[in-house]
C-alpha positions in Angstrom: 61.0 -163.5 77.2 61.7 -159.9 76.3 64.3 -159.6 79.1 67.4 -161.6 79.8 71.2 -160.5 80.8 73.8 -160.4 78.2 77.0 -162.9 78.7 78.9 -159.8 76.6 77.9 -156.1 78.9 77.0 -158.5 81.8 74.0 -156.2 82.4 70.3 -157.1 81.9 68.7 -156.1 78.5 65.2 -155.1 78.5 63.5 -154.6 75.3 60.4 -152.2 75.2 57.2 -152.1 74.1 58.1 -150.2 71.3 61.3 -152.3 70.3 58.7 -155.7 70.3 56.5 -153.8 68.1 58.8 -153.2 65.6 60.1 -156.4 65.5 57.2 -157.8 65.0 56.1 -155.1 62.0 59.5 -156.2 60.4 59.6 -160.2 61.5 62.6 -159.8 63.3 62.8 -162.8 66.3 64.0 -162.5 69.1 66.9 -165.1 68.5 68.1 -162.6 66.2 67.8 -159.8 68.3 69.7 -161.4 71.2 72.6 -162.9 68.2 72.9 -159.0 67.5 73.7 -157.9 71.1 75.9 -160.7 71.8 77.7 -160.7 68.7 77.1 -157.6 67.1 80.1 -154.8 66.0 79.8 -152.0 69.0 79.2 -149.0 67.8 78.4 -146.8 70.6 78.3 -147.2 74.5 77.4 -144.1 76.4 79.8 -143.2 79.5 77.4 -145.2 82.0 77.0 -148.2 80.3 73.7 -148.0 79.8 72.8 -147.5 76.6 74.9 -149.5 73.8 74.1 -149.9 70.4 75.2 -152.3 67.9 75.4 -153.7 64.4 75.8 -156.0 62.1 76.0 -156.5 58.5 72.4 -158.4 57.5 72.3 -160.4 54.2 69.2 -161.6 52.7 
């Protein structure tokens, strides 16, 4: 499932084609991907909403 609506922006995330690929290229799951969005430090949300990024400190 490469689409699903976050509890946190209550909006539907959609990943792309490109975003899957990259995961994949650097093992990233999806779990992760989704633990970033919901739990992740905002650091930027454009005026409509509809773009945020966000981060997180990643220790391996």
């Amino acid at each position: 499932m490469d689409t699903w609506k976050s509890g946190r922006f209550g909006k539907r995330v959609h990943l792309t084609y490109h975003a899957l690929r990259r995961m994949e290229e650097r093992r990233i799951s999806l779990a992760t991907v989704q633990d970033l969005i919901e739990n992740g430090d905002l650091i930027h949300k454009d005026k409509k909403g509809t773009q945020v990024v966000v981060n997180t400190k990643v220790i391996e």
